[in-house]
Jmol script that loads the backbone (N, CA, C; Angstrom):
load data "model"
ATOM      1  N   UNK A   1       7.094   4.869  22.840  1.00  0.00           N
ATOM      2  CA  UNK A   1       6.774   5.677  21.692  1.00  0.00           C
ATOM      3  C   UNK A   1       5.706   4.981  20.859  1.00  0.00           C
ATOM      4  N   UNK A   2       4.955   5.777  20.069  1.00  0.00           N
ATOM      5  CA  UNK A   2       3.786   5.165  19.630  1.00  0.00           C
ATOM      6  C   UNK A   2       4.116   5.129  17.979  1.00  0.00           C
ATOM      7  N   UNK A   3       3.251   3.917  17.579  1.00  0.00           N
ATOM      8  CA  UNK A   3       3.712   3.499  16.464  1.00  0.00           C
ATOM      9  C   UNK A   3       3.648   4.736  15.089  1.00  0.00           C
ATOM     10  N   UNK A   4       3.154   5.512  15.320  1.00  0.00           N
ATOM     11  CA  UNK A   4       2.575   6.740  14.515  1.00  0.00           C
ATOM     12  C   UNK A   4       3.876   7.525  14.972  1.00  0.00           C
ATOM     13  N   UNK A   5       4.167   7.653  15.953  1.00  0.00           N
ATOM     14  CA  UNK A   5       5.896   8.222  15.903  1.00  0.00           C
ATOM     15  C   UNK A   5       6.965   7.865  15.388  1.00  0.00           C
ATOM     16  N   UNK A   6       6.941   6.977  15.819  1.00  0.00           N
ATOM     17  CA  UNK A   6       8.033   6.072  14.950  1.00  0.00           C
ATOM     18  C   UNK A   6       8.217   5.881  13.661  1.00  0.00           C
ATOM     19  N   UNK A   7       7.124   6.031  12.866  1.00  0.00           N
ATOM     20  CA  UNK A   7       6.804   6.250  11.210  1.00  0.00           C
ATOM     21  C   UNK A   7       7.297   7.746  11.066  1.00  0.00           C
ATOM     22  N   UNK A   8       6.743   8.330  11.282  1.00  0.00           N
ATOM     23  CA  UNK A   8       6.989   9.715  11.210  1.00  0.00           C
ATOM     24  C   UNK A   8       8.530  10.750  11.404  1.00  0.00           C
ATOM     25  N   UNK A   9       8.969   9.912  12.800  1.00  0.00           N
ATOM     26  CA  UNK A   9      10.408  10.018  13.038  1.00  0.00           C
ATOM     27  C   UNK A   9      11.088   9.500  11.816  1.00  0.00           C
ATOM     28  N   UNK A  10      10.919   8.255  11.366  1.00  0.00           N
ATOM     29  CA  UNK A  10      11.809   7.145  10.197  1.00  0.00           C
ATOM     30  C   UNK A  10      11.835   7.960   8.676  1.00  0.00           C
ATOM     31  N   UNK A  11      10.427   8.435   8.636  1.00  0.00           N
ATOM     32  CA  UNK A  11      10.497   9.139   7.355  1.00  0.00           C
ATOM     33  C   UNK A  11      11.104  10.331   7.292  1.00  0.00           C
ATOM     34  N   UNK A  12      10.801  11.099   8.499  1.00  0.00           N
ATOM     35  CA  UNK A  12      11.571  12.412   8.099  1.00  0.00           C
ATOM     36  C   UNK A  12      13.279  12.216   8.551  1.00  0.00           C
ATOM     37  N   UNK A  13      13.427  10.961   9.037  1.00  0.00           N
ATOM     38  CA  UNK A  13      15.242  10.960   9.027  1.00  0.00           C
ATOM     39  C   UNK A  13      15.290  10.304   7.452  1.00  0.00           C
ATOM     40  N   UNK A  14      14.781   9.051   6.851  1.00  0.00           N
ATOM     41  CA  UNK A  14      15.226   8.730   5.536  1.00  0.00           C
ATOM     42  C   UNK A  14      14.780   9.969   4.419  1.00  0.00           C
ATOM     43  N   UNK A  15      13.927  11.077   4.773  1.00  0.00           N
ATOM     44  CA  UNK A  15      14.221  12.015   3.459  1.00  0.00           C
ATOM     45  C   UNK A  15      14.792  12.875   3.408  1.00  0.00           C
ATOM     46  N   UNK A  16      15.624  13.259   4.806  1.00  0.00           N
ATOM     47  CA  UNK A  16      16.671  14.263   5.356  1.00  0.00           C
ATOM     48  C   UNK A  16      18.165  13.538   4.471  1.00  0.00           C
ATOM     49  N   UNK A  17      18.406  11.882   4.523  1.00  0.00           N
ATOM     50  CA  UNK A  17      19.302  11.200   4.286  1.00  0.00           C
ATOM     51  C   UNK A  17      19.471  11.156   2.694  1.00  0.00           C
ATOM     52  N   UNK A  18      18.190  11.056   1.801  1.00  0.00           N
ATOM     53  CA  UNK A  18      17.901  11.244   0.806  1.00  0.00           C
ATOM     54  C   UNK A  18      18.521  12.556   0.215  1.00  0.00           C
ATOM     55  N   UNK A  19      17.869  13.237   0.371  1.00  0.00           N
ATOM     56  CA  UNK A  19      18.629  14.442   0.203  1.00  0.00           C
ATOM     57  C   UNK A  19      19.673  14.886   0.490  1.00  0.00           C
ATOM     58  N   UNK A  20      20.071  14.533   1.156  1.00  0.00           N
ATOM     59  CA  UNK A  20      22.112  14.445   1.779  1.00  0.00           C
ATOM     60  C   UNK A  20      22.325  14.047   0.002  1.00  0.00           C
ATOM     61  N   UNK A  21      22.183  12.799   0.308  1.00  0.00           N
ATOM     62  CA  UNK A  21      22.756  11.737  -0.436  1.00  0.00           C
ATOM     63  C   UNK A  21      22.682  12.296  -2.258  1.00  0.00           C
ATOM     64  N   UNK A  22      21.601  12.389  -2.640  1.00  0.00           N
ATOM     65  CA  UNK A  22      21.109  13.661  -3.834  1.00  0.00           C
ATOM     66  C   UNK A  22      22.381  14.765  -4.024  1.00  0.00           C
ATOM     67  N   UNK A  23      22.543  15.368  -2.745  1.00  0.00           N
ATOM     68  CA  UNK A  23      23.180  16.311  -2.671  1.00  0.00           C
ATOM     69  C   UNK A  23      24.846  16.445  -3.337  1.00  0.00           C
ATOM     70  N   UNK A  24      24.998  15.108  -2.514  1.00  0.00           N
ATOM     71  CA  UNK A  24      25.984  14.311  -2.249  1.00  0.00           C
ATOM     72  C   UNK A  24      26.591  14.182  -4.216  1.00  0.00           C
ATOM     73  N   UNK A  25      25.753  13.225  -4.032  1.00  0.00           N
ATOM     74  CA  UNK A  25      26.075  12.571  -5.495  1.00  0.00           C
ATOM     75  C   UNK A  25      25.598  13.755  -7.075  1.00  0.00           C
ATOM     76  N   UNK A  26      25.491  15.084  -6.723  1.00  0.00           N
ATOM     77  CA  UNK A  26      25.631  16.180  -7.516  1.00  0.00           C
ATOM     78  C   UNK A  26      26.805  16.354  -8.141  1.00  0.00           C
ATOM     79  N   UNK A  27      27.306  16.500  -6.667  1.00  0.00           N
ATOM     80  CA  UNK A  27      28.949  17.205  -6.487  1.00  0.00           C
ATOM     81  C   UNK A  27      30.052  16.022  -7.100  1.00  0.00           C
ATOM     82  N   UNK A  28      29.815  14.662  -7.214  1.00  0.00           N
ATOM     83  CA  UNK A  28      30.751  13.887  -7.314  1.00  0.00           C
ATOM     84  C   UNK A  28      31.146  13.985  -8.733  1.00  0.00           C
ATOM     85  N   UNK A  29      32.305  13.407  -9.179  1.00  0.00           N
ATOM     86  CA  UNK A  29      32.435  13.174 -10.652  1.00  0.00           C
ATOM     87  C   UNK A  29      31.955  12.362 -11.222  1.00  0.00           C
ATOM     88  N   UNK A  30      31.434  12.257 -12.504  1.00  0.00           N
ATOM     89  CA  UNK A  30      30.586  11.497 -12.955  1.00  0.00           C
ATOM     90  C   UNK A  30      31.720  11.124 -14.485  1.00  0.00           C
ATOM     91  N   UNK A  31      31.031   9.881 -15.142  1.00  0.00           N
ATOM     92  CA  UNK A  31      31.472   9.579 -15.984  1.00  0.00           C
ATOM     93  C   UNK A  31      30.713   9.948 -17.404  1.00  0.00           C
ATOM     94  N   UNK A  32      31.098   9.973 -18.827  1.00  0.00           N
ATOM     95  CA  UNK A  32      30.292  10.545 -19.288  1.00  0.00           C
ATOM     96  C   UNK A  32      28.835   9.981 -19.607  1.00  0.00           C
ATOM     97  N   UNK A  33      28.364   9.032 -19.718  1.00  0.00           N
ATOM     98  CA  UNK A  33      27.942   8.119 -19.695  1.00  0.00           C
ATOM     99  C   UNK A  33      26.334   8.571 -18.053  1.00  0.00           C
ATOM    100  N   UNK A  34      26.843   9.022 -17.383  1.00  0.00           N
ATOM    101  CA  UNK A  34      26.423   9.843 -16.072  1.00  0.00           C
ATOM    102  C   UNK A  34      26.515   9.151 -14.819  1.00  0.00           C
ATOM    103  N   UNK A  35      27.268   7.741 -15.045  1.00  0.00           N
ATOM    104  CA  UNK A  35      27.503   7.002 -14.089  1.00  0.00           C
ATOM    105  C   UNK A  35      28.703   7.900 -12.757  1.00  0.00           C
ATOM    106  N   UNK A  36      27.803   7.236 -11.596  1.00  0.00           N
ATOM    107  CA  UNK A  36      28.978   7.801 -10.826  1.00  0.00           C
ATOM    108  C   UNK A  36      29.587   6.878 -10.303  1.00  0.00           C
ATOM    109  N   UNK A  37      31.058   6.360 -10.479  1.00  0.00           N
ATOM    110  CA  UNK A  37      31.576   5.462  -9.790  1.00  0.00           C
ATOM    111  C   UNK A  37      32.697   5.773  -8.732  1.00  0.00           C
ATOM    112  N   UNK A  38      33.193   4.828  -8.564  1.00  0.00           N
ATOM    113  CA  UNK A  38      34.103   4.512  -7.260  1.00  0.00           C
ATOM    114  C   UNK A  38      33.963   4.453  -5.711  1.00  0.00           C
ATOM    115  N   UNK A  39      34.276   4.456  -4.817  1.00  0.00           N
ATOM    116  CA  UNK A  39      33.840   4.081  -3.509  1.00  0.00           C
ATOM    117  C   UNK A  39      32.654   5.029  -2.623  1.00  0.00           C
ATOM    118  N   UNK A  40      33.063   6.364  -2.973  1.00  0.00           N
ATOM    119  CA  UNK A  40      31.896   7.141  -2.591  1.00  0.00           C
ATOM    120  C   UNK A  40      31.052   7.503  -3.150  1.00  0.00           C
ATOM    121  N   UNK A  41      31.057   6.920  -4.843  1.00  0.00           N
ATOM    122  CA  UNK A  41      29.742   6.716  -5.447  1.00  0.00           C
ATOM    123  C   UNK A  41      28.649   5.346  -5.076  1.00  0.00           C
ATOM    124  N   UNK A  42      29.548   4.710  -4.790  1.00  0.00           N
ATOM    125  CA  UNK A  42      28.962   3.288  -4.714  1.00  0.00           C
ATOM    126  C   UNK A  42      28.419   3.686  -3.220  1.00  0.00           C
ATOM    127  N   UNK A  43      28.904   4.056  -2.524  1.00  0.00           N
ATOM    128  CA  UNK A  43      28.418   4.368  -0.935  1.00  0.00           C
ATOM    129  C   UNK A  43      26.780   5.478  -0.656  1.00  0.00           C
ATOM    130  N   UNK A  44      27.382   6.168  -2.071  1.00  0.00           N
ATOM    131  CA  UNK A  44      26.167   6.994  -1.763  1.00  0.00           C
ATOM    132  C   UNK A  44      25.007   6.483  -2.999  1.00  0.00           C
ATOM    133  N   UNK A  45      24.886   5.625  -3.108  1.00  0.00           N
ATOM    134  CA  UNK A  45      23.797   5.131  -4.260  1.00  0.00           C
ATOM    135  C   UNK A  45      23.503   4.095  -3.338  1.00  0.00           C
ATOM    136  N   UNK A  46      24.139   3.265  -2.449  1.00  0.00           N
ATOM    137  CA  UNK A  46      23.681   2.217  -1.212  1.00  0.00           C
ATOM    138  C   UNK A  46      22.818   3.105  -0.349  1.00  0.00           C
ATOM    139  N   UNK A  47      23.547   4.655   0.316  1.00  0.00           N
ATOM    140  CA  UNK A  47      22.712   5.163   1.221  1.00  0.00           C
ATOM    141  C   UNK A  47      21.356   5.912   0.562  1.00  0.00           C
ATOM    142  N   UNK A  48      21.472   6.252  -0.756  1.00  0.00           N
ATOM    143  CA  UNK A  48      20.092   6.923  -1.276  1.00  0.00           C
ATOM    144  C   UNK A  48      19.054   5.404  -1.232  1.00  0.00           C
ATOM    145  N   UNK A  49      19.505   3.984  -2.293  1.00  0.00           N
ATOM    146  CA  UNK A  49      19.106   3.868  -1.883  1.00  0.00           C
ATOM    147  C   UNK A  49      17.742   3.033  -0.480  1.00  0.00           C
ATOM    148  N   UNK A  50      18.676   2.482   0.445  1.00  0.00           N
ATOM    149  CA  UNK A  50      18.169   2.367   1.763  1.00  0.00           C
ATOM    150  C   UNK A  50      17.128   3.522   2.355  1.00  0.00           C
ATOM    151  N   UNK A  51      17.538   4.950   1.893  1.00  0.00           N
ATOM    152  CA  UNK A  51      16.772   5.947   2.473  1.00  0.00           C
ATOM    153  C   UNK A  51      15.366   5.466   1.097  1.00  0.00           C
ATOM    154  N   UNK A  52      15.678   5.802   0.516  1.00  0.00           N
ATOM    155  CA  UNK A  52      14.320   5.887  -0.310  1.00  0.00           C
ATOM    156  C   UNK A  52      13.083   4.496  -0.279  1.00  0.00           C
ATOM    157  N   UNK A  53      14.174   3.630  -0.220  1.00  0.00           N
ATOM    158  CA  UNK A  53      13.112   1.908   0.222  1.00  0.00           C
ATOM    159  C   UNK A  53      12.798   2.277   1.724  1.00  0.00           C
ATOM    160  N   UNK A  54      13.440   3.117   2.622  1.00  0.00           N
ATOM    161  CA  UNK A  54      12.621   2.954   3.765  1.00  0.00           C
ATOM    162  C   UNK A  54      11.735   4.192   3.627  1.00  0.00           C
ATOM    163  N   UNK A  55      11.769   5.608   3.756  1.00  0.00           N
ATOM    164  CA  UNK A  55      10.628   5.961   3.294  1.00  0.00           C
ATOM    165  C   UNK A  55       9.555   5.679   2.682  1.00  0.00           C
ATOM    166  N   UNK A  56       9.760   4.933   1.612  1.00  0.00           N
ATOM    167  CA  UNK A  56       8.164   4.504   1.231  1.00  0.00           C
ATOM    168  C   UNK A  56       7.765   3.369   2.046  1.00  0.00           C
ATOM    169  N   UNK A  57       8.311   2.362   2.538  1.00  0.00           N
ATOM    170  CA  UNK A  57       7.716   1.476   3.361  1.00  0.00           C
ATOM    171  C   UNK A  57       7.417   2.103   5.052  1.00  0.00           C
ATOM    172  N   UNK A  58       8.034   2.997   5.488  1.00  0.00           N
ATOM    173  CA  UNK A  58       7.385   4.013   6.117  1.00  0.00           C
ATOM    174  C   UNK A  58       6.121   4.754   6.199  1.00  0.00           C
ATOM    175  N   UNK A  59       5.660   5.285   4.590  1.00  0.00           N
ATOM    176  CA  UNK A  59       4.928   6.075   4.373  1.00  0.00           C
ATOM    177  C   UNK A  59       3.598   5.316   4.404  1.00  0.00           C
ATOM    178  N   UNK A  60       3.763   4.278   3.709  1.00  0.00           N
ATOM    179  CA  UNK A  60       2.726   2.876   3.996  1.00  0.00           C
ATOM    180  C   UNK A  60       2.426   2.166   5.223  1.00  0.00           C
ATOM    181  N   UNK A  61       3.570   2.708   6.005  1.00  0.00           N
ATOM    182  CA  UNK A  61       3.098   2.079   7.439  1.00  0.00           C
ATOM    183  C   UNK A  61       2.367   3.298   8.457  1.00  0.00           C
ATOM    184  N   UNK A  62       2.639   4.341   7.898  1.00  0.00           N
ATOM    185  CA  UNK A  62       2.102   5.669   8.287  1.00  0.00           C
ATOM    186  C   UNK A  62       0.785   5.962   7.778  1.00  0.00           C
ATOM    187  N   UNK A  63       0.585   5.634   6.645  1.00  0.00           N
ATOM    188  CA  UNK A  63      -0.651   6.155   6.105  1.00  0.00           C
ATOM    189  C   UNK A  63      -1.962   4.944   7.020  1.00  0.00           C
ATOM    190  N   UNK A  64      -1.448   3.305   7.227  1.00  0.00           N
ATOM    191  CA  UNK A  64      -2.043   2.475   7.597  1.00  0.00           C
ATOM    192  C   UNK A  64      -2.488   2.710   8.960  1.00  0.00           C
ATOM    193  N   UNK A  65      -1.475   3.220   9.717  1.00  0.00           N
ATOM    194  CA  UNK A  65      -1.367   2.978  11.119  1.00  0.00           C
ATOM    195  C   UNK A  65      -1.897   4.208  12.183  1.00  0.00           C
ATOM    196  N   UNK A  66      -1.802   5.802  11.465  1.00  0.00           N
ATOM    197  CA  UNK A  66      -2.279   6.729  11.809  1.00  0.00           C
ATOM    198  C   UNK A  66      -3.549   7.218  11.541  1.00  0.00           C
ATOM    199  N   UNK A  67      -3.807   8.176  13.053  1.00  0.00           N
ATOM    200  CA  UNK A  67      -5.786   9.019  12.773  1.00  0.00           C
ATOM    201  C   UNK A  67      -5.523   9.775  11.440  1.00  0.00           C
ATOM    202  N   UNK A  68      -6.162   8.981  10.361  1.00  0.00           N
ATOM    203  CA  UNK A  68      -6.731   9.809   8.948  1.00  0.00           C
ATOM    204  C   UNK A  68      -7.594  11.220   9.233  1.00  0.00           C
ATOM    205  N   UNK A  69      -6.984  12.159   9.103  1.00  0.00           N
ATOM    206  CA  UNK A  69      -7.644  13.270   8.872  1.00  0.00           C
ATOM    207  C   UNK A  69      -7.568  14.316   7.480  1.00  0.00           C
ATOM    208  N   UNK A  70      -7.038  13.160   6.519  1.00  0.00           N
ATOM    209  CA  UNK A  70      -7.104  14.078   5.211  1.00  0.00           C
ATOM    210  C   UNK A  70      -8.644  13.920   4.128  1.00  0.00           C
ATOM    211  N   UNK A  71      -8.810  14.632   3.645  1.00  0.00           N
ATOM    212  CA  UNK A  71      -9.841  14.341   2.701  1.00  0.00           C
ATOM    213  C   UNK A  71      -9.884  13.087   1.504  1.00  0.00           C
ATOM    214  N   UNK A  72      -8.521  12.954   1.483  1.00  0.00           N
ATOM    215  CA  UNK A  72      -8.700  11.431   0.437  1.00  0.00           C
ATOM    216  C   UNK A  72      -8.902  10.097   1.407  1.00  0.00           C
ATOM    217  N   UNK A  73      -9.591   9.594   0.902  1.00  0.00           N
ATOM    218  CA  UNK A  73      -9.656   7.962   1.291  1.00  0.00           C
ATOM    219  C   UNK A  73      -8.200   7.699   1.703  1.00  0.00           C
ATOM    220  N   UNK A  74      -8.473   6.794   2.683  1.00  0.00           N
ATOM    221  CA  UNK A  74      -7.243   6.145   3.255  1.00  0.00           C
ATOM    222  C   UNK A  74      -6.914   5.036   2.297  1.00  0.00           C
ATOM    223  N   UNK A  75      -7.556   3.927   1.774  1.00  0.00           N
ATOM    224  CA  UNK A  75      -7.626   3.145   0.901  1.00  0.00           C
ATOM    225  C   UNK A  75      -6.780   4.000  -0.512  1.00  0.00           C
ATOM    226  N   UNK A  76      -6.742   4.681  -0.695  1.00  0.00           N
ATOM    227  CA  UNK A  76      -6.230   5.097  -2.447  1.00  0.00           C
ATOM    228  C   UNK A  76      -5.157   5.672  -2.010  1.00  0.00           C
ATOM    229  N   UNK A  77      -4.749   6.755  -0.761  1.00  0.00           N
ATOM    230  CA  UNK A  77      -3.393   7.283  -0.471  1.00  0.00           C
ATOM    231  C   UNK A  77      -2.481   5.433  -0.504  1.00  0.00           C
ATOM    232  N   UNK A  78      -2.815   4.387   0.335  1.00  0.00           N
ATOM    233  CA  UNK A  78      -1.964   3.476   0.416  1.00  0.00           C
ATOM    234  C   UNK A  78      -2.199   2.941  -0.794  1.00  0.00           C
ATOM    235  N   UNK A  79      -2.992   2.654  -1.622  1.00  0.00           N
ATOM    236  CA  UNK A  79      -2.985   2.142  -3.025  1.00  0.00           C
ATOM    237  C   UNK A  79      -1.868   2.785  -3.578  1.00  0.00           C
ATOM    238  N   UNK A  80      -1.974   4.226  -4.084  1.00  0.00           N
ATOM    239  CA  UNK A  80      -0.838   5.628  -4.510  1.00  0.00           C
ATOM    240  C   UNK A  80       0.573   4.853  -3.880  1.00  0.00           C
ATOM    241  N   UNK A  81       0.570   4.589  -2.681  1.00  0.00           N
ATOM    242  CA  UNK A  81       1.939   4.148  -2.042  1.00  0.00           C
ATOM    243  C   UNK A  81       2.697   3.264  -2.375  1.00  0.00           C
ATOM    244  N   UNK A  82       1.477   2.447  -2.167  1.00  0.00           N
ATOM    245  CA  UNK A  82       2.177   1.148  -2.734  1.00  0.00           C
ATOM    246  C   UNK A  82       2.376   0.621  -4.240  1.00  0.00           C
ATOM    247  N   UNK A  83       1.502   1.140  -4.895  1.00  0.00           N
ATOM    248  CA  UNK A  83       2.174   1.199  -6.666  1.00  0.00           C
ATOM    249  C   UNK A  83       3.035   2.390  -7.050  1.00  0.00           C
ATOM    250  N   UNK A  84       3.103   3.320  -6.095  1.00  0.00           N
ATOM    251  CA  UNK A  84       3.999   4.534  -6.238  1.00  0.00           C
ATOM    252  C   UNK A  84       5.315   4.041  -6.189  1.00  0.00           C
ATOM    253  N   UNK A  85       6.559   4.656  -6.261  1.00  0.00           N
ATOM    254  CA  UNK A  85       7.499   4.373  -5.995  1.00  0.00           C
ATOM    255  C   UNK A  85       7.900   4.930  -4.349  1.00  0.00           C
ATOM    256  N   UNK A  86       9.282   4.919  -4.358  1.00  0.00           N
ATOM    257  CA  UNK A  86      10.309   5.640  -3.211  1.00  0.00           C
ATOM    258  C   UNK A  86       9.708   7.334  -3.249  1.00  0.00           C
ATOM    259  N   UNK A  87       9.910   7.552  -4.498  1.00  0.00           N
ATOM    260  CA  UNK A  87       9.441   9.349  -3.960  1.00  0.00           C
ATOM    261  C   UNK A  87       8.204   9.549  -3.394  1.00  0.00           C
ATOM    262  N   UNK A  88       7.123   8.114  -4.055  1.00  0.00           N
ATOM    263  CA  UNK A  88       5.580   8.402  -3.470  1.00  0.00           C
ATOM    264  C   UNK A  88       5.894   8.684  -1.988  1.00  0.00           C
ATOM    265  N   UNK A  89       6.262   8.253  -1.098  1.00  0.00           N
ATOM    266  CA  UNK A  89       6.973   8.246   0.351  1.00  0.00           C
ATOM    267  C   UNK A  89       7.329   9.049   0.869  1.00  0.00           C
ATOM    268  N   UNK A  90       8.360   9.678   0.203  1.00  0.00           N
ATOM    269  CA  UNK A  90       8.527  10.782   0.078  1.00  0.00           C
ATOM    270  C   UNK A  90       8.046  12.058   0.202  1.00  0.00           C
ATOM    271  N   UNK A  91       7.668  12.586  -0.783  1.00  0.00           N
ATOM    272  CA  UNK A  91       6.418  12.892  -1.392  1.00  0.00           C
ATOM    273  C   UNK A  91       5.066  12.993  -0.220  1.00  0.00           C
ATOM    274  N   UNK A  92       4.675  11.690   0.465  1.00  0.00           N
ATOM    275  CA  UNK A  92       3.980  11.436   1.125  1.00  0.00           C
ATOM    276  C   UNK A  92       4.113  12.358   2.527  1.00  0.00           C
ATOM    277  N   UNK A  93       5.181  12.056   3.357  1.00  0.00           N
ATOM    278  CA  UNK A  93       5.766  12.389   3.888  1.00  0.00           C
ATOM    279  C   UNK A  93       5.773  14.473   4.333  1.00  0.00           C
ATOM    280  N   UNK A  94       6.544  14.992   2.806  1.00  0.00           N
ATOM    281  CA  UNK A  94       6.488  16.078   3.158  1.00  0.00           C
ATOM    282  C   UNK A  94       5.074  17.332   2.745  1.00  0.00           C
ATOM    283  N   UNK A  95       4.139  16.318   2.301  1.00  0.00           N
ATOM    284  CA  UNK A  95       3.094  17.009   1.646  1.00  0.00           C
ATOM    285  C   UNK A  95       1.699  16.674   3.016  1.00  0.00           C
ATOM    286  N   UNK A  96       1.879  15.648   3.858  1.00  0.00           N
ATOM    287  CA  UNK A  96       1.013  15.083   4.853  1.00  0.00           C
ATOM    288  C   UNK A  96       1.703  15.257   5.740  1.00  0.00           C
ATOM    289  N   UNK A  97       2.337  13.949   6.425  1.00  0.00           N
ATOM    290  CA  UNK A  97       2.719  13.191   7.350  1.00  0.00           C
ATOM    291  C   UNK A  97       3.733  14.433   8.456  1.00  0.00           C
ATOM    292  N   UNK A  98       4.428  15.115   7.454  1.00  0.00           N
ATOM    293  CA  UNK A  98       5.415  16.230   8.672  1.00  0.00           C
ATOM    294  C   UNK A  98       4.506  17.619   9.065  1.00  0.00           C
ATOM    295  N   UNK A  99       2.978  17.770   8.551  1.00  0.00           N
ATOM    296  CA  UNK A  99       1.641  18.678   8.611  1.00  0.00           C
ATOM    297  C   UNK A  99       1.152  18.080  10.046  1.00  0.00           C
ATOM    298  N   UNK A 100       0.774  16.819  10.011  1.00  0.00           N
ATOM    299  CA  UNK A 100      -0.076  16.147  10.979  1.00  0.00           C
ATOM    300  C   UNK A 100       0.531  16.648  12.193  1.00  0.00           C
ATOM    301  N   UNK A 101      -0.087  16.892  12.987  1.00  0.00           N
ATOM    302  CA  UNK A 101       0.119  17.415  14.783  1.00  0.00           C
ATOM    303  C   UNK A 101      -0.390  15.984  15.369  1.00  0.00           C
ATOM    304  N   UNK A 102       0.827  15.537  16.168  1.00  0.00           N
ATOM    305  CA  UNK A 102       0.297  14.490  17.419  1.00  0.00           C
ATOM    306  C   UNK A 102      -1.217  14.701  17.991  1.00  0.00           C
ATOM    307  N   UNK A 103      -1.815  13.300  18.145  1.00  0.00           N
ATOM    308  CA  UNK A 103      -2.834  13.597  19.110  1.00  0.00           C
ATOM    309  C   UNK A 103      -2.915  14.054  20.257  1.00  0.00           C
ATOM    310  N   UNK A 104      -2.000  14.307  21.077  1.00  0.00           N
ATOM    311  CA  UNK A 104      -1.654  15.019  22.265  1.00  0.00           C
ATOM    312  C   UNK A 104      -1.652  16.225  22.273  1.00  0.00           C
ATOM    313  N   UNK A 105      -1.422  17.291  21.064  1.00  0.00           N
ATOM    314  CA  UNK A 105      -1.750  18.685  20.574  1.00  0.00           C
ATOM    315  C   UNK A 105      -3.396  18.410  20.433  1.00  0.00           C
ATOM    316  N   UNK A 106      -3.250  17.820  19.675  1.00  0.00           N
ATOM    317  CA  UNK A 106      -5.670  17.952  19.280  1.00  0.00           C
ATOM    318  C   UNK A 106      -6.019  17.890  20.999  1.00  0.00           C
ATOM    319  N   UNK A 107      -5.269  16.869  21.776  1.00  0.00           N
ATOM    320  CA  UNK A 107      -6.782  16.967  23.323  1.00  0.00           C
ATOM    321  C   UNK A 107      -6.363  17.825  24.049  1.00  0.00           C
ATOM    322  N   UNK A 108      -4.724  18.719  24.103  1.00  0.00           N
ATOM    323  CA  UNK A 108      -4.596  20.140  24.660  1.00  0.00           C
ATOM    324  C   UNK A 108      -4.904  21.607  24.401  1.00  0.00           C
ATOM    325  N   UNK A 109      -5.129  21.174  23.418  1.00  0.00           N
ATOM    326  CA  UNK A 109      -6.363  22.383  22.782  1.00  0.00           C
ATOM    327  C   UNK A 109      -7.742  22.421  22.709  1.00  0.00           C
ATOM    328  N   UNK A 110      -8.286  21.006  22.518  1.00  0.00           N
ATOM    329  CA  UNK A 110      -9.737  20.714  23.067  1.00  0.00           C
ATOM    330  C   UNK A 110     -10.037  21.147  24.874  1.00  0.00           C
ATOM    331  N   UNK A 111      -9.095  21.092  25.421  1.00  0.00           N
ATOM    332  CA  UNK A 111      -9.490  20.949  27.111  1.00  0.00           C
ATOM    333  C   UNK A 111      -9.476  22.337  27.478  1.00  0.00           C
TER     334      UNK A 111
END
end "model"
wireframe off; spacefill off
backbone 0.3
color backbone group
């Protein structure tokens, strides 16, 4: 698998997980204060967030590592990334990165 897959695969499983987890921690009881505690609060604030630190270090390894075909500089999307937070990644992710078609679609349509 090529390294541009593997980014791409990672991000769209950590913002699928993200959003679980979001989801997740809606529904729970909260304190008033808005803390959510106890074991499946604490579980789902570990899994948001792991998903959200790997998406953006994803999105940075995606933006680095893949054929640029957007109109912004490659240089300022990873600048954006990397002073961005977890949602920049995110963010990154479902506004680019899940758009992009493999290079294997671009040379079966060229031929």
């Amino acid at each position: 698998m090529a390294s541009v897959a593997i980014t791409r695969r990672v991000l769209a499983i950590c913002s699928v997980v993200l959003v679980i987890s979001v989801v997740v921690a809606a529904f729970l009881p909260a304190q008033p204060d808005g803390r959510i505690t106890g074991p499946l609060g604490i579980a789902t604030a570990i899994v948001a967030f792991a998903a959200l630190f790997g998406a953006w270090i994803a999105a940075i390894w995606h933006a680095s590592v893949s054929p640029w075909r957007a109109t912004a500089p490659r240089w300022l999307v990873i600048l954006l990334l990397v002073f961005g937070s977890g949602v920049a990644g995110v963010l990154y992710y479902v506004l680019y990165a899940h758009w992009q078609r493999p290079d294997s679609q671009f040379a079966s349509r060229a031929a």
